[in-house]
C-alpha positions as CSV (number, residue, x, y, z in Angstrom):
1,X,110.6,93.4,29.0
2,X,109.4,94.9,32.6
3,X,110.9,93.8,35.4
4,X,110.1,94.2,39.8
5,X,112.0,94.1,42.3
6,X,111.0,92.8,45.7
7,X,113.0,94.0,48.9
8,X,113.3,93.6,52.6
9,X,112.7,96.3,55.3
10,X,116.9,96.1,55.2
11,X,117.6,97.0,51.7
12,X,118.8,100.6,51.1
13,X,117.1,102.3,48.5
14,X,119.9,104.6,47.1
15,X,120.8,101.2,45.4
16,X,118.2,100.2,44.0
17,X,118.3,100.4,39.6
18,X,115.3,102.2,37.5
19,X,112.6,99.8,37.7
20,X,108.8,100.8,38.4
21,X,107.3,98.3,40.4
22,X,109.4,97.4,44.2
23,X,107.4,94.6,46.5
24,X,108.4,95.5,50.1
25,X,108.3,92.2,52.0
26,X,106.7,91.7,55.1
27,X,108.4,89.1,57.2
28,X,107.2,87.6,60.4
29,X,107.8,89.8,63.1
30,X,107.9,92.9,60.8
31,X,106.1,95.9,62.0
32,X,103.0,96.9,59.5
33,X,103.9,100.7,60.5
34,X,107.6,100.2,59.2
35,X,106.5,98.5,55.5
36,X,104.0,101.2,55.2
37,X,107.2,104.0,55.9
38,X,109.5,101.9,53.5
39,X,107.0,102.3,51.0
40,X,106.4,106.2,51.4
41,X,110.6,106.7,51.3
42,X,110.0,104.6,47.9
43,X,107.6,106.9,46.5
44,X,109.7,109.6,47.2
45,X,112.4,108.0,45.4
46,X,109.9,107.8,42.1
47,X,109.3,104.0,42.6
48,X,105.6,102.4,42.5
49,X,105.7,100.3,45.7
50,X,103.8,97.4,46.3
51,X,103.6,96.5,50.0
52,X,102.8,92.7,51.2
53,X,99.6,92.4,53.1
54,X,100.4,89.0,54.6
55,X,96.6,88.0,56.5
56,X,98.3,85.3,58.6
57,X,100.7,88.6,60.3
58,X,97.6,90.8,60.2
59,X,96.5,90.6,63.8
60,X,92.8,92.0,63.4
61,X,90.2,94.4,61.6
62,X,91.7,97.4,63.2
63,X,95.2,96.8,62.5
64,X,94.3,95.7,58.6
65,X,92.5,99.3,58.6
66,X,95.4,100.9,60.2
67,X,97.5,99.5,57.7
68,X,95.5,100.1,54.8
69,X,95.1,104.1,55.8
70,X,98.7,104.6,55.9
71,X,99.6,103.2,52.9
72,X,96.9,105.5,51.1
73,X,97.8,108.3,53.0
74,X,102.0,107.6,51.5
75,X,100.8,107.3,48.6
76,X,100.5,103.5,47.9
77,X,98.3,102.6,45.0
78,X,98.8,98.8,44.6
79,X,99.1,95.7,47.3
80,X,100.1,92.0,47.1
81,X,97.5,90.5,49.7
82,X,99.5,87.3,50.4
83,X,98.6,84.5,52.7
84,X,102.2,84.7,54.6
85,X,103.8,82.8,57.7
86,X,104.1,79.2,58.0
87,X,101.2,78.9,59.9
88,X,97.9,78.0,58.8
């Protein structure tokens, strides 16, 4: 059986047990820039990260572009495009 693991912008990865796949979540109020840094330091670690795309947090084009780059650039291969927030 595979198992994922989904963690916060708080969670220290030294901790974390030999799984593949590690959802970073992306509160309200998180910075895009800081999830898109988590998941590089997780990629170092030899984890597959999977970093939320929440639209409702995603202010505009630009910043979904932004965020998109930097993930590629870390190494990111897979998202989890969520609708996120409580707002509509």
């Amino acid at each position: 059986m595979n198992f994922s693991l989904e963690i916060t912008m708080k969670t220290d990865l030294s901790n974390l047990p030999k799984v593949k796949d590690v959802y970073i979540t992306m509160l309200p109020g998180d910075n895009f820039r800081l999830v898109a840094k988590k998941a590089k330091e997780l990629v170092q670690f030899g984890f597959n990260p999977v970093p939320h795309f929440p639209a409702r947090s995603i202010k505009n084009l630009n910043e979904l572009k932004e965020y998109v780059a930097i993930c590629e650039e870390n190494g990111v291969k897979q998202v989890l495009v969520i609708g996120g927030s409580t707002q509509p």
